[in-house]
N, C-alpha and C positions, 0 to 999 in steps of 0.2 A: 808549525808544530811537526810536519813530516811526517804525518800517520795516515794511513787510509782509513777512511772515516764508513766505504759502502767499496759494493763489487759491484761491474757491471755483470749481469748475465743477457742472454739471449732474452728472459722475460721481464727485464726492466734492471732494477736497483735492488739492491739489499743493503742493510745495515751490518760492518764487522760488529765487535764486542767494544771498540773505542767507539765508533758512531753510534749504536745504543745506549752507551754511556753517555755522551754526547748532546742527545737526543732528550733523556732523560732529565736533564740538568737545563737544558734550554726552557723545555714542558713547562718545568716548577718554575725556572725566573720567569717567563711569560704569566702565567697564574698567578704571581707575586703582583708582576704590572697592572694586569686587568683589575687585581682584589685593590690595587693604591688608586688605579683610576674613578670606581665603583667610588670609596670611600671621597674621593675629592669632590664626585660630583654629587654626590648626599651633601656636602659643607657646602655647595655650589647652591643645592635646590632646598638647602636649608631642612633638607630630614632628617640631619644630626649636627650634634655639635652643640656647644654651649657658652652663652655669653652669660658673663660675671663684669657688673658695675659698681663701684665701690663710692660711698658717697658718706658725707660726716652729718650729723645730725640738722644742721640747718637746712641743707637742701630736701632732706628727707621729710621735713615738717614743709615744706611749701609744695611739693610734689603730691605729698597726703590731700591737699585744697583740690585736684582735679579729678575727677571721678573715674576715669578711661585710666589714669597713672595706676592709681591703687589697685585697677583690675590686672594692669600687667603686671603692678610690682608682685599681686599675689599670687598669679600664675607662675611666676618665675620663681620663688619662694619654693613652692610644691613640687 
């Protein structure tokens, strides 16, 4: 790019106006990555996200026969 991004001084570093600019845009894609990671590992630990099962009426009538089915099929419903 061939822009100076900071200045040395005697007391360290500074940021120009293109290295705050810089800076600022790096901040938010970083924050973008953290909030994708966050969310992948909710689908990870299963504290979001949602499974949809689609089934035709026959299996649906044999599934109703077990008692633990109907408790999940009706949690899932709600």
């Amino acid at each position: 790019m061939e822009v100076q991004l900071f200045y040395r001084t005697s007391r360290g570093v500074l940021l120009t106006n293109e290295g705050n600019l810089l800076n600022e845009h790096v901040n938010s894609a970083l924050g973008m990555i953290h909030a994708a990671e966050d969310k992948i590992l909710e689908f990870k630990e299963l504290k979001a996200g949602q499974l949809r099962i689609g089934v035709g009426d026959t299996i649906t009538r044999y599934l109703k026969s077990f008692p633990k089915t109907i408790w999940l099929m009706e949690a899932c419903m709600s």
